[in-house]
C-alpha atoms as an extended CHARMM CRD file, in Angstrom:
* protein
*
       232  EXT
         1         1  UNK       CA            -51.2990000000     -150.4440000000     -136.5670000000  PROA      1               0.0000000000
         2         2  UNK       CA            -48.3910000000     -148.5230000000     -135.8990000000  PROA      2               0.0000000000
         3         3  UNK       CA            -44.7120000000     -149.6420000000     -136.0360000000  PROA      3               0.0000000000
         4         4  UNK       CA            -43.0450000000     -149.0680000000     -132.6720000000  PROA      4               0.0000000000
         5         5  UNK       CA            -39.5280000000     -147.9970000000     -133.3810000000  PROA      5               0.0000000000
         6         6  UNK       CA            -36.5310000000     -147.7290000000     -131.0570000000  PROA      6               0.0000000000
         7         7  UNK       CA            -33.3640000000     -145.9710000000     -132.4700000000  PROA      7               0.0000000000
         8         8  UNK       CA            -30.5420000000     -145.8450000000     -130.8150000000  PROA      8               0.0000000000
         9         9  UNK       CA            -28.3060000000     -142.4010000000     -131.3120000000  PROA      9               0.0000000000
        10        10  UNK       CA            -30.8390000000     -140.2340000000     -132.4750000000  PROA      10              0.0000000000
        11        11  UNK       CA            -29.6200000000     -136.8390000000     -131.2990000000  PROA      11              0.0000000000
        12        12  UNK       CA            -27.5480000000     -136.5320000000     -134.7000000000  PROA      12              0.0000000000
        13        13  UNK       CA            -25.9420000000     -137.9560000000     -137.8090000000  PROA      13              0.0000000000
        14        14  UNK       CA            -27.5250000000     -141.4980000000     -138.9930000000  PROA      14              0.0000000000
        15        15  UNK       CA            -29.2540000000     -141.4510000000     -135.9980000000  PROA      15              0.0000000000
        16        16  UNK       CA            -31.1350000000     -138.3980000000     -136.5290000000  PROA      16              0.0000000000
        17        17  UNK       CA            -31.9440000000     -138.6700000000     -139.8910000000  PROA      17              0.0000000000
        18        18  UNK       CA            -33.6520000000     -142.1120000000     -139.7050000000  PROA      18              0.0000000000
        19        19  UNK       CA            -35.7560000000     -140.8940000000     -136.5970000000  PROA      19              0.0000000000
        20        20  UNK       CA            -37.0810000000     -137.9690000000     -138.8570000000  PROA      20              0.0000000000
        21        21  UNK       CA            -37.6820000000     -141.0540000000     -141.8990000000  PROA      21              0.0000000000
        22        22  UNK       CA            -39.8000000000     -143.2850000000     -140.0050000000  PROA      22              0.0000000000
        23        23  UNK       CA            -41.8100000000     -140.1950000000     -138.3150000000  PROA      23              0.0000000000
        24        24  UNK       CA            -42.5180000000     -139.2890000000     -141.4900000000  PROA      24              0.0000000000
        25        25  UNK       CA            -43.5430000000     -142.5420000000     -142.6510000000  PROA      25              0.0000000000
        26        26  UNK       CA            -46.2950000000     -142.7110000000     -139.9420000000  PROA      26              0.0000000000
        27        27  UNK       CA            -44.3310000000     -144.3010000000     -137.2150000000  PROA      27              0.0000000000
        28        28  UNK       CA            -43.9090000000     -144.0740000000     -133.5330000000  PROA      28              0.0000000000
        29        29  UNK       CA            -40.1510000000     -143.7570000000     -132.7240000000  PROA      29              0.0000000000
        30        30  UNK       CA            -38.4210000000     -143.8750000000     -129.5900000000  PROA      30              0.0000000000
        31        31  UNK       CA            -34.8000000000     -142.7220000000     -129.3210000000  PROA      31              0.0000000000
        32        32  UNK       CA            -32.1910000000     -142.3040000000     -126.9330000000  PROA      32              0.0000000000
        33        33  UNK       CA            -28.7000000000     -140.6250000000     -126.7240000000  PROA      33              0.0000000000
        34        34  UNK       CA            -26.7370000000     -139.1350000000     -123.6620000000  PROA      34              0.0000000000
        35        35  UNK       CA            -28.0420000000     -135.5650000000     -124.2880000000  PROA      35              0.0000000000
        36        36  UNK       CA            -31.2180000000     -133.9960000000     -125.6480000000  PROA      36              0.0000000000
        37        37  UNK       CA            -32.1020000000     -134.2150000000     -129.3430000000  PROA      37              0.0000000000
        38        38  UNK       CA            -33.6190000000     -131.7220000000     -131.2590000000  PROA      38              0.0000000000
        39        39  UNK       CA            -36.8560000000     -133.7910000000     -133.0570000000  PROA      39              0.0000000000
        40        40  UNK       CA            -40.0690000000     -132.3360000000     -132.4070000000  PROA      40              0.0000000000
        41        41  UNK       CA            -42.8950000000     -134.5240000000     -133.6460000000  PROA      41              0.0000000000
        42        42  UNK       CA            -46.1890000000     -136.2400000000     -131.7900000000  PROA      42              0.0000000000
        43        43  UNK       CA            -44.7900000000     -139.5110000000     -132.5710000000  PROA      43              0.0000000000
        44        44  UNK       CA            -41.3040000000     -139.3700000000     -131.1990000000  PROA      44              0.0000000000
        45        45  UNK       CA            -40.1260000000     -139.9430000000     -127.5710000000  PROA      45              0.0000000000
        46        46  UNK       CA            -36.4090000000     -139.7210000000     -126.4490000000  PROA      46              0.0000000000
        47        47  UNK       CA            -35.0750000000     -140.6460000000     -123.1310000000  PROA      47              0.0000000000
        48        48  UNK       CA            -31.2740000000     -139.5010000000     -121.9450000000  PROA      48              0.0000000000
        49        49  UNK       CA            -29.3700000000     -142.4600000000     -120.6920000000  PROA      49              0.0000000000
        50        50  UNK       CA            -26.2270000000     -144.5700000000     -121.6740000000  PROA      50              0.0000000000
        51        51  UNK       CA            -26.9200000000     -147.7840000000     -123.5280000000  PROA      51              0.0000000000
        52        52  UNK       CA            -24.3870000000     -149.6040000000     -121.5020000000  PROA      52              0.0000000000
        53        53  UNK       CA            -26.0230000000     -149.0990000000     -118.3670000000  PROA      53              0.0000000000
        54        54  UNK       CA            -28.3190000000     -152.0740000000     -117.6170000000  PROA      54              0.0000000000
        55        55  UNK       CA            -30.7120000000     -150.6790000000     -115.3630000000  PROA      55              0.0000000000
        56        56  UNK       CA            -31.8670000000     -147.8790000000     -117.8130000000  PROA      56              0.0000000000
        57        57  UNK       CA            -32.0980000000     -149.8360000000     -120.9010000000  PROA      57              0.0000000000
        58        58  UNK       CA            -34.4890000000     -152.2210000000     -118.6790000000  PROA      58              0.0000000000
        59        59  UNK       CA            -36.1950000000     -149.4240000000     -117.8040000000  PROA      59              0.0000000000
        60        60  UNK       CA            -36.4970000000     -147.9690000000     -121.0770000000  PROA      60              0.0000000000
        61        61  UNK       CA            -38.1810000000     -150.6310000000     -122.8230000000  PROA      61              0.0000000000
        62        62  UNK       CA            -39.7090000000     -152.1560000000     -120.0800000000  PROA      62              0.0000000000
        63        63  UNK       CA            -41.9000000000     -148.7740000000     -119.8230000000  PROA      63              0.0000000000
        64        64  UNK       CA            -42.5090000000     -148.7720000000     -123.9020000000  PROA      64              0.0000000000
        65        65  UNK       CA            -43.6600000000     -152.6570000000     -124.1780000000  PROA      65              0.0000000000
        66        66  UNK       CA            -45.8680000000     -151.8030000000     -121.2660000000  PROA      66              0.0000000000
        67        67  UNK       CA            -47.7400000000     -148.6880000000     -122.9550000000  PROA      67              0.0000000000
        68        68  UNK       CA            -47.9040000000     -150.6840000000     -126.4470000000  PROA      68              0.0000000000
        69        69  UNK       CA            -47.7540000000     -154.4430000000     -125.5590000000  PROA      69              0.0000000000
        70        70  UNK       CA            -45.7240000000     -154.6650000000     -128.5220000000  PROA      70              0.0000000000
        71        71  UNK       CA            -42.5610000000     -153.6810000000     -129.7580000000  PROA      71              0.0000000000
        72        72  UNK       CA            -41.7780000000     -153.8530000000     -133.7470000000  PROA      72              0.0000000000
        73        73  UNK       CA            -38.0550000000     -152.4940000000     -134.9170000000  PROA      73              0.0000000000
        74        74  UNK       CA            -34.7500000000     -152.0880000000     -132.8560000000  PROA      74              0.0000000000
        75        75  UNK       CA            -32.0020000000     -150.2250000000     -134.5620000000  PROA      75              0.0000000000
        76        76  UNK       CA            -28.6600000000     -150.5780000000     -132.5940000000  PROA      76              0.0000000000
        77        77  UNK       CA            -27.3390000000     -147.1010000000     -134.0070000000  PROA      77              0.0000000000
        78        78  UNK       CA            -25.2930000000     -145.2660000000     -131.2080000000  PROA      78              0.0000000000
        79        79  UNK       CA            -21.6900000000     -146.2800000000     -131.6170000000  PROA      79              0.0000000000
        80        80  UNK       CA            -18.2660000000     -144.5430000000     -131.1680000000  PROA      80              0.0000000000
        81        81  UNK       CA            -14.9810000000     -144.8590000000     -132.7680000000  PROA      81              0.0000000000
        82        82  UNK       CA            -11.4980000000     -144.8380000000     -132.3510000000  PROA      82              0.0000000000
        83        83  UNK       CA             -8.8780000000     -144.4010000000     -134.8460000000  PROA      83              0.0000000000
        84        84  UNK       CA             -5.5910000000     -145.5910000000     -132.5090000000  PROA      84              0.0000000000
        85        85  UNK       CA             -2.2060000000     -147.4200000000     -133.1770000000  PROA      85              0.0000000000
        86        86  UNK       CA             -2.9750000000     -150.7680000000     -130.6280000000  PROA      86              0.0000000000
        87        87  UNK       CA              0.4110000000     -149.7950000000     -128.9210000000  PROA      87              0.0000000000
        88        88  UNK       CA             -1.0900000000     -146.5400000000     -127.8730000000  PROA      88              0.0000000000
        89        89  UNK       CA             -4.6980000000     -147.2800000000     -127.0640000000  PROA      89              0.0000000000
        90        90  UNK       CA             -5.5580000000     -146.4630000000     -124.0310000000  PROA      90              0.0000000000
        91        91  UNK       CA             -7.1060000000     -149.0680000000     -121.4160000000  PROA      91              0.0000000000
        92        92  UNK       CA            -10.1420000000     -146.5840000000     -121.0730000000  PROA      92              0.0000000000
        93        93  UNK       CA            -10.7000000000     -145.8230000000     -124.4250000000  PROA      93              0.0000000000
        94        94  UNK       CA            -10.9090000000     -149.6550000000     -125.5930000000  PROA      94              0.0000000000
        95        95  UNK       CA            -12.9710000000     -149.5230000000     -122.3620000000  PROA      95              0.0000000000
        96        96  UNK       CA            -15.4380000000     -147.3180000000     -123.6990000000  PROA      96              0.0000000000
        97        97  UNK       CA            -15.6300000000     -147.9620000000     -127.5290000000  PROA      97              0.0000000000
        98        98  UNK       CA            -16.6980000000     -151.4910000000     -126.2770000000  PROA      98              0.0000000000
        99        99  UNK       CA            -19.0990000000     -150.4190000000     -123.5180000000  PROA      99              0.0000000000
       100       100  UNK       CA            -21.1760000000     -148.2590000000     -126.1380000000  PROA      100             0.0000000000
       101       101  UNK       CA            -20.6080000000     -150.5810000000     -129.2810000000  PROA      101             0.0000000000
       102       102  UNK       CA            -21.0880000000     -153.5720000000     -127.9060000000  PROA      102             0.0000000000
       103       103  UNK       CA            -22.4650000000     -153.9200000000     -124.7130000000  PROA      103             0.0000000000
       104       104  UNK       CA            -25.0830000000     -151.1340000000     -125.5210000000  PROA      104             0.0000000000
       105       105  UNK       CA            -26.1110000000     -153.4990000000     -128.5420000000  PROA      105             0.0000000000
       106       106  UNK       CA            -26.4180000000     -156.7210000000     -126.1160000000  PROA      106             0.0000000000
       107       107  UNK       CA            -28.3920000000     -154.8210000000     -123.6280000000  PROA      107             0.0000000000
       108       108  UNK       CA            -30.8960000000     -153.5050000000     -126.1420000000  PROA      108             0.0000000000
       109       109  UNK       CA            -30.9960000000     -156.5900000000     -128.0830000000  PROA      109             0.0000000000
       110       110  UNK       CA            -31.4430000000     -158.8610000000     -124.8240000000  PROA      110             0.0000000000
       111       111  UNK       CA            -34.3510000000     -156.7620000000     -123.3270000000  PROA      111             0.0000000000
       112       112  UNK       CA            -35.9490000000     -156.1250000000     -126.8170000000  PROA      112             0.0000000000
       113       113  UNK       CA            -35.4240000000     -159.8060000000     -127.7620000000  PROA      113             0.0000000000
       114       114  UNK       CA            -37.2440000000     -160.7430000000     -124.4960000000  PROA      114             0.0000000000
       115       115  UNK       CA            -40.4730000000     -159.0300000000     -125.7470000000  PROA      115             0.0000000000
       116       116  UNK       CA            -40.6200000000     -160.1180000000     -129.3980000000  PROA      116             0.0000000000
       117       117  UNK       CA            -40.1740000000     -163.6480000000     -128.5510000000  PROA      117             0.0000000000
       118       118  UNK       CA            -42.9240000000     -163.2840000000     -126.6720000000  PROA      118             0.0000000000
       119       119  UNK       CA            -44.9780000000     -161.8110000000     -129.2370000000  PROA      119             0.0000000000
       120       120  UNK       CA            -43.3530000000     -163.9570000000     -132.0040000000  PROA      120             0.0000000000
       121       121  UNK       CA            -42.6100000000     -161.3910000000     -133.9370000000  PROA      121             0.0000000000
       122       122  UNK       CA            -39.7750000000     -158.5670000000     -134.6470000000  PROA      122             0.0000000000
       123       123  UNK       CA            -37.0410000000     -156.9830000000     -136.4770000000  PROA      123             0.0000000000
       124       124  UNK       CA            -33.3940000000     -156.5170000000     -135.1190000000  PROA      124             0.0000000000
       125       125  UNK       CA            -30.6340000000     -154.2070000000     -137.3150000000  PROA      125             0.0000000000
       126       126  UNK       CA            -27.3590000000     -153.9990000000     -135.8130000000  PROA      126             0.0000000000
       127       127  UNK       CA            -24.3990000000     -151.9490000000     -136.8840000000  PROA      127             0.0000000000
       128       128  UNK       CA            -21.2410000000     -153.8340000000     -138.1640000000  PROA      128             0.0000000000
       129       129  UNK       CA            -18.8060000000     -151.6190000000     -140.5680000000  PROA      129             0.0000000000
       130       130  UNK       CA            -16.3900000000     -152.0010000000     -143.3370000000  PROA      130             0.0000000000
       131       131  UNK       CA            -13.3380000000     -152.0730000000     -141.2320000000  PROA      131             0.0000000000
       132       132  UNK       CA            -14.2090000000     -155.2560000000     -140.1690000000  PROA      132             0.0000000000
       133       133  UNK       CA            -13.8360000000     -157.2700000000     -143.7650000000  PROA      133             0.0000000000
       134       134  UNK       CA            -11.1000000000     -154.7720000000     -144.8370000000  PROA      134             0.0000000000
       135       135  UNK       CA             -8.8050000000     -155.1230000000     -140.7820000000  PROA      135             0.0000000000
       136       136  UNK       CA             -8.1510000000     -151.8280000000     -141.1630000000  PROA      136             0.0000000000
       137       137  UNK       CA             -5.3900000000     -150.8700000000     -139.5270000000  PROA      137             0.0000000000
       138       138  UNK       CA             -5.3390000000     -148.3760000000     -136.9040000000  PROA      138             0.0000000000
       139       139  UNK       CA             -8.9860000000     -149.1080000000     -135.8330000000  PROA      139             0.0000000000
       140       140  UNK       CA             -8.4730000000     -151.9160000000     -133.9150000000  PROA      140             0.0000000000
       141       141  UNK       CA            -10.4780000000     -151.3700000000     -131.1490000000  PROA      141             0.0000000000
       142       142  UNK       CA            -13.1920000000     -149.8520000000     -133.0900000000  PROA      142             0.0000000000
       143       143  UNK       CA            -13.3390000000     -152.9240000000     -136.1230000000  PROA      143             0.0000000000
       144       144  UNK       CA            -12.9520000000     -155.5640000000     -132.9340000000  PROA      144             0.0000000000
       145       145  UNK       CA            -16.2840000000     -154.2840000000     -131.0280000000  PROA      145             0.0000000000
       146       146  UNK       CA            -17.7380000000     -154.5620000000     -134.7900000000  PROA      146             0.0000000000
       147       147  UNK       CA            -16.7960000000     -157.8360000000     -135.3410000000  PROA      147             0.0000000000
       148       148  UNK       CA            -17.8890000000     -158.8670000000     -131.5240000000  PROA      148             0.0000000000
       149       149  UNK       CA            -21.6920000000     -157.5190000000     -133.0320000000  PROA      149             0.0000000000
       150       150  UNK       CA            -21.0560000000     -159.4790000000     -136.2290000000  PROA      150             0.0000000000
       151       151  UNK       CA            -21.1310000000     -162.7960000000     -133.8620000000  PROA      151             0.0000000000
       152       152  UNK       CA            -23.5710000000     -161.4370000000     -131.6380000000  PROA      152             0.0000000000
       153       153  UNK       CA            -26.0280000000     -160.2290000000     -134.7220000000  PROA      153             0.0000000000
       154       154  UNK       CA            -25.2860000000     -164.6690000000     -135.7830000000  PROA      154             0.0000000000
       155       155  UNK       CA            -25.9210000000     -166.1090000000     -132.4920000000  PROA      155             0.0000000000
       156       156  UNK       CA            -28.8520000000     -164.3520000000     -131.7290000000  PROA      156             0.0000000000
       157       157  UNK       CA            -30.4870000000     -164.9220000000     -134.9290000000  PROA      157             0.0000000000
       158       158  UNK       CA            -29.9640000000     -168.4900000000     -134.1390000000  PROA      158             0.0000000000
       159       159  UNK       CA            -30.9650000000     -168.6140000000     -130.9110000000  PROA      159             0.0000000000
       160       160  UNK       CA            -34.3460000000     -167.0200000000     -131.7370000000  PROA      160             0.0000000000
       161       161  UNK       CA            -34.8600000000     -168.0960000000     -135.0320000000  PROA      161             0.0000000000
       162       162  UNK       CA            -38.2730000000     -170.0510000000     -134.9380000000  PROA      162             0.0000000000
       163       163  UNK       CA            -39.6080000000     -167.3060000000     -132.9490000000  PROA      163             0.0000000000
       164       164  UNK       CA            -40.3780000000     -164.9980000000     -136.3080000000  PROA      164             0.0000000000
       165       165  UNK       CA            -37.8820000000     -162.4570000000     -135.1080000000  PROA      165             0.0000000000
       166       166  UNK       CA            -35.0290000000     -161.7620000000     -137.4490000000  PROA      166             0.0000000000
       167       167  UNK       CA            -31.4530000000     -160.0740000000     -136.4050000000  PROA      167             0.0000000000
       168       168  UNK       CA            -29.0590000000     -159.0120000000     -138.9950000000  PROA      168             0.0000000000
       169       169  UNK       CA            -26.3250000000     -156.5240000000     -139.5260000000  PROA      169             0.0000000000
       170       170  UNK       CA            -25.4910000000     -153.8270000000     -141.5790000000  PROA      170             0.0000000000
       171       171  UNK       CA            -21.8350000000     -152.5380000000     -142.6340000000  PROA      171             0.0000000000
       172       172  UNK       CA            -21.3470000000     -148.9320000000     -143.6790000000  PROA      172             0.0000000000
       173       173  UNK       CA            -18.5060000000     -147.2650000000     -145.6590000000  PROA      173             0.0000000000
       174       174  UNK       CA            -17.3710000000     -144.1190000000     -144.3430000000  PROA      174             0.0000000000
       175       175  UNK       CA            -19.9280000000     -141.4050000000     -144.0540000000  PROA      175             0.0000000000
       176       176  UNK       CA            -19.6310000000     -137.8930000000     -143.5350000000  PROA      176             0.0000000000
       177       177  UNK       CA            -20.5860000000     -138.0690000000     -140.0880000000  PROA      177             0.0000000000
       178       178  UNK       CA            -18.7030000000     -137.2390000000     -136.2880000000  PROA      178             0.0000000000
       179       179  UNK       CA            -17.2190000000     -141.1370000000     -136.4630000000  PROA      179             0.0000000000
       180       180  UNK       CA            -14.5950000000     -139.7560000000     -139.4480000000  PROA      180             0.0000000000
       181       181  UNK       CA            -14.2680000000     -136.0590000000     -138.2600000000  PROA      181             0.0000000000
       182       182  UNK       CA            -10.7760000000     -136.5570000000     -137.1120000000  PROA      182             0.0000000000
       183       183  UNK       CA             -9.5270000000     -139.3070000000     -139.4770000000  PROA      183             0.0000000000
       184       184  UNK       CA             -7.1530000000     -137.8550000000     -142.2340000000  PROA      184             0.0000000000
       185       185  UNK       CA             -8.4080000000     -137.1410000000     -145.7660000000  PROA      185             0.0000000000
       186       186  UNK       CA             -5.2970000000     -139.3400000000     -147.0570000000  PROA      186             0.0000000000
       187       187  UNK       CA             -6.8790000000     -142.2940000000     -144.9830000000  PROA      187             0.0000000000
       188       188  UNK       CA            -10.7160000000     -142.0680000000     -145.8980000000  PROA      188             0.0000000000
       189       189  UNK       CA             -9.2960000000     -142.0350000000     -149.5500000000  PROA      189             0.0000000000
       190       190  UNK       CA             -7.2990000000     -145.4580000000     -149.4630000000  PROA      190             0.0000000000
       191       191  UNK       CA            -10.3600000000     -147.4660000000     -147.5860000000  PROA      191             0.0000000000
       192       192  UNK       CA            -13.0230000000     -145.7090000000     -150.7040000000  PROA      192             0.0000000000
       193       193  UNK       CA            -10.0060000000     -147.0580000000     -153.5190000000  PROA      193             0.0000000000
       194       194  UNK       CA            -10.4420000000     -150.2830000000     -152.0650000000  PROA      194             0.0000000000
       195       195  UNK       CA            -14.3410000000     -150.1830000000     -152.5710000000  PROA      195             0.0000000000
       196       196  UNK       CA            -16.1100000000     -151.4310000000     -155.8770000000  PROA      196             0.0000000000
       197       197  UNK       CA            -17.7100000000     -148.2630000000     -155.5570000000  PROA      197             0.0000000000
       198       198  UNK       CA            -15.7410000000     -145.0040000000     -154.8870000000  PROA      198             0.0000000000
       199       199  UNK       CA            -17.5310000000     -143.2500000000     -152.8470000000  PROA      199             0.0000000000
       200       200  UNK       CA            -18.5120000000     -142.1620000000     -149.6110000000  PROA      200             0.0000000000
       201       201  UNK       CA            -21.5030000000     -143.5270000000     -148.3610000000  PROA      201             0.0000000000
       202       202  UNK       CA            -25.1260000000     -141.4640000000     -147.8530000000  PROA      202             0.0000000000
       203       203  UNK       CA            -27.6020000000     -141.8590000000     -144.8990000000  PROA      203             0.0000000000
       204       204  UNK       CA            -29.5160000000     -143.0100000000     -147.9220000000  PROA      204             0.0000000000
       205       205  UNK       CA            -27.6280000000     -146.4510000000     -148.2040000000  PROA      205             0.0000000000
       206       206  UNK       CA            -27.9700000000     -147.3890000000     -144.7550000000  PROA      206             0.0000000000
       207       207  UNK       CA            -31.5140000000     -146.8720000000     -144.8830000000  PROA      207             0.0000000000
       208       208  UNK       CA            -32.2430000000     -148.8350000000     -147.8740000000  PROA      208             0.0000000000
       209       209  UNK       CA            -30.3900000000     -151.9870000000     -146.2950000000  PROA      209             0.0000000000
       210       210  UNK       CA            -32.3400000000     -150.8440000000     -143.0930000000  PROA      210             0.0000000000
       211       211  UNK       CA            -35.3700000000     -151.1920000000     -144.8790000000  PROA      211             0.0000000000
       212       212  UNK       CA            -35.0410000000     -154.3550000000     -146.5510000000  PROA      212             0.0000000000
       213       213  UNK       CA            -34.5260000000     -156.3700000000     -143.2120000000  PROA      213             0.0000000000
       214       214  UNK       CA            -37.5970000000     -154.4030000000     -142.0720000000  PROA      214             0.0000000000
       215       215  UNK       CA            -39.7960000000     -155.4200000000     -145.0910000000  PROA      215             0.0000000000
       216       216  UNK       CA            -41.9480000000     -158.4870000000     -143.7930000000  PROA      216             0.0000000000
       217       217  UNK       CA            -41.0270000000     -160.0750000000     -147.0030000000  PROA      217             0.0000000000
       218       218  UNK       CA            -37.7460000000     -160.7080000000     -145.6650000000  PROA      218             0.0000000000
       219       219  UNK       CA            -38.4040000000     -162.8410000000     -142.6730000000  PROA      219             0.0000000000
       220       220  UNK       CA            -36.7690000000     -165.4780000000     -143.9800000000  PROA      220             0.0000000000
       221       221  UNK       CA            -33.1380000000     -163.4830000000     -143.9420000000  PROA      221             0.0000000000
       222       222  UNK       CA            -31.7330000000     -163.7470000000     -140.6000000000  PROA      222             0.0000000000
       223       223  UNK       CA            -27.7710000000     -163.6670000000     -139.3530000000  PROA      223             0.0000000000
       224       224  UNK       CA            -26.8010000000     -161.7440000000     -142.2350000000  PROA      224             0.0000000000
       225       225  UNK       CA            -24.3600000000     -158.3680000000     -142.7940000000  PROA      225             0.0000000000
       226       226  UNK       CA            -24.7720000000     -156.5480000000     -145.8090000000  PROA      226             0.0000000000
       227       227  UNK       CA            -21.5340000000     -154.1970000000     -146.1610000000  PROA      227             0.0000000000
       228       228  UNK       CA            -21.7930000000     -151.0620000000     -148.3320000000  PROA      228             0.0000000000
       229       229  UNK       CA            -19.7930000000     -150.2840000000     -150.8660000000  PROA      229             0.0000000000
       230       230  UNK       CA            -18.5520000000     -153.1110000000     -152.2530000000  PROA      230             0.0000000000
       231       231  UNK       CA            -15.4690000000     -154.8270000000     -150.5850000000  PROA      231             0.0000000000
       232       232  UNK       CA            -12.8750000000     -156.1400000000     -152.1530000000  PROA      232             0.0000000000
């Protein structure tokens, strides 16, 4: 049978390129993002809405548990960042780096959860990020939405843990993606020094944690972040 896949973010970056992975792997992915995405395969489905609006996410996989009566992988990938001094972050930009990070992740997770508790089964990856174990300054907003899915990625797993659906985290280093477009060169090299390993990270890495929590050897690791990288 099948996995049933939802991705979060799909219409680029990390996103993108683990949509096109699992499609080639033989699975059925559905994404979302706020605009159109560019995969063209049998297999994939993508919906336009914001993941911190509760009545489309409800909708969304509402309608996908109903045409498969089953539900296998949720990847909470759409995220946004914000590289501010906390003296001159706006109100609406804290506003919306937490609407997307982390209320888009407890919406998905909450309606997913709902259907693979009821099928006792089900993986859960959220996104957590380097700046949180390093407090990175100048990403305040960004790192504190992070952490927030750090205890939210714990809880959950607790909460459902005899149900045989895992929830864990992973933590990327900076990739060359839109999230460090704007951040100095000066800046990305200081957080990579403070690595083990010094380098950027690859779309590669996140998919091999990715696919570790997915294996079903690994049901019995649950609450977890892996960070990439290295952290010192």
């Amino acid at each position: 049978m099948k996995r049933i896949i939802i991705i979060t973010g799909t219409r680029k970056g990390i996103g993108n390129y683990l949509a096109e992975s699992y499609l080639r792997q033989g699975d059925i992915v559905y994404g979302c993002s706020r605009r159109p995405c560019d995969i063209v395969h049998p297999n994939y489905h993508h919906v336009c809405f914001d993941v911190s609006d509760e009545t489309q996410v409800v909708q969304f996989v509402r309608e996908i548990y109903k045409e498969y009566k089953h539900i296998d992988v949720l990847i909470n990938n759409a995220g946004i960042a914000s590289m501010n001094h906390f003296l001159l972050t706006p109100y609406t930009t804290a506003q919306k780096v937490f609407n997307t990070n982390f209320m888009g992740t407890f919406l998905m997770c909450r309606e997913v959860a709902k259907y693979m508790v009821k099928n006792k089964s089900g993986r859960i990856v959220n996104y957590s990020t380097v700046a949180v174990a390093l407090n990175l300054q100048g990403e305040l907003v960004y790192s504190a939405s992070k952490a927030a899915i750090e205890q939210l990625t714990r809880v959950l797993a607790g909460e459902i843990g005899t149900s045989g659906v895992t929830v864990n985290a992973v933590g990327p280093t900076p990739i060359d993606t839109d999230l460090i477009k704007n951040v100095p060169s000066d800046k990305i090299r200081q957080l990579i020094d403070r690595q083990s390993i010094k380098r950027l990270g690859k779309y590669e890495d996140v998919k091999n944690v990715i696919d570790f929590f997915l294996k079903p050897e690994s049901d019995f690791i649950t609450g977890q972040v892996i960070y990439l990288g290295g952290i010192n």
